[in-house]
N, C-alpha and C positions, 0 to 999 in steps of 0.2 A: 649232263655236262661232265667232262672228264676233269680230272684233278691237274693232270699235264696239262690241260688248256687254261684252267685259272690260275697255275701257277707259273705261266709263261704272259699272262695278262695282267699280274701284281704290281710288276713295277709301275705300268703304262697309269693302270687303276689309283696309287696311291700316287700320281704325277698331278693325275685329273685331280682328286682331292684337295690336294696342294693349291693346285690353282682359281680351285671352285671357292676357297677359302681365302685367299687373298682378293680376290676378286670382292668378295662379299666384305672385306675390308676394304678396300679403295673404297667401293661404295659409302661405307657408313663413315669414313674419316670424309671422304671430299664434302657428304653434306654437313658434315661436322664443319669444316672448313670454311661453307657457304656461308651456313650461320654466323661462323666467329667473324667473318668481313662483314654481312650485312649491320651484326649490331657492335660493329667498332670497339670490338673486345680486344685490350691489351694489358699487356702485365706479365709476369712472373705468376706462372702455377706451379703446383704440384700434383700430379696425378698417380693415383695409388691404386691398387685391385683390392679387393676384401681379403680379410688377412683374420682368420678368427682365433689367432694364440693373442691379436694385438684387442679384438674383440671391433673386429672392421667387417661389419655383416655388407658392407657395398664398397663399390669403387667411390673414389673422392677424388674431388679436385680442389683444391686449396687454392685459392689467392694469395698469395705471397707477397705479393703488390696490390694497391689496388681493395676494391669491395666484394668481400666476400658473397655478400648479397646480392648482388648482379651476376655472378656463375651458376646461382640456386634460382636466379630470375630465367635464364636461358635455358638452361638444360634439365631435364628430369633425374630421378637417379637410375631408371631403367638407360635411358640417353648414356650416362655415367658408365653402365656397366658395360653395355656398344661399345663404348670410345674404347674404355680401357681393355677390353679384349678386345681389341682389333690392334690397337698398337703392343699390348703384347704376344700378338701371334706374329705381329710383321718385324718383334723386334727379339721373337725365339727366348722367353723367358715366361716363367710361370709366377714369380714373384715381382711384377711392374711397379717398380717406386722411379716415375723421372719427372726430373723437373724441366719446363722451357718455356719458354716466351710463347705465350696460348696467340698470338698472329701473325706465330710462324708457323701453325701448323701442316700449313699447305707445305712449307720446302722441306720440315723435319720428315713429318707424315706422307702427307698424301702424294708428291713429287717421286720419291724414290718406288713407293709403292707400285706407280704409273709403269715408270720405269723398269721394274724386272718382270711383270705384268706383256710390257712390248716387246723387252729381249725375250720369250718364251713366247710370242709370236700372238699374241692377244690382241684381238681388235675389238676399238669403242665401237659399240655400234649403240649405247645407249647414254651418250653424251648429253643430250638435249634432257633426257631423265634424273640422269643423275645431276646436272648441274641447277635444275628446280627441282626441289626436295616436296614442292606441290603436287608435284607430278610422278606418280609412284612406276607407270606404266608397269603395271601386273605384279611390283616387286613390293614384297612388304616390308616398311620398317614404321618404326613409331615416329622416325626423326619424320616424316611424309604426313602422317596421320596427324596431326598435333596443331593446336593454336596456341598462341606464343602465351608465356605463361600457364600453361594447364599443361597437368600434367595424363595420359593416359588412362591412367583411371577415374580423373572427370569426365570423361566424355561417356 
């Protein structure tokens, strides 16, 4: 392979990537999303990425409202560190401190996500998968793999 031929296929290559990565975010934010509708999760959070000057070895999500003990009921901290990178690749920062209303995340998150996903010419064709988080059809995440309360490394 020539050097002129990879460096006339760079852009194209690092467009794919872009979108192999957001894709793989819609993914983990909408079953994120499914979850927080199924168990009637509301309130004010905070959601943070690991931060080790603050001595923050995981992502967190703080109840701000509401029981704390019911967001460590839901979700793992591996789940935790999915969420929080995926919302901050879709929101182009490496330090994610936001806070929002955790059942809105479909319109904060997952809506826009959809959205620039279609305007780049993106078709669902795995709609049925991704909106049962049971049903992994060949794609791996923990969020699929998992029974409610247990975390990954019980199984």
């Amino acid at each position: 392979m020539k050097i002129s031929k990879l460096l006339a296929t760079h852009h194209a290559i690092l467009e794919q990537a872009r979108l192999a990565n957001l894709a793989q975010a819609y993914l983990t934010l909408r079953r994120l999303a499914e979850r927080v509708r199924r168990a009637r999760l509301h309130g004010l959070v905070q959601l943070r990425q690991p931060d080790i000057d603050e001595e923050r070895f995981w992502a967190s999500l703080t109840a701000l409202e509401g029981s704390q003990s019911v967001l460590e009921e839901h979700f793992s901290d591996e789940e935790l560190m999915e969420f929080a990178d995926a919302v901050a690749f879709v929101r182009g920062t490496n330090a994610l401190d936001v806070t929002f209303r955790i059942e809105q995340v479909d319109v904060l998150f997952v809506e826009p996500v959809e959205a620039e996903l279609r305007r780049c010419g993106v078709e669902f064709d795995l709609e049925t998968a991704a909106a049962d988080p049971n049903r992994s059809a060949g794609i791996p995440s923990s969020l699929a793999d998992r029974h409610r309360g247990e975390t990954p490394r019980q199984r």
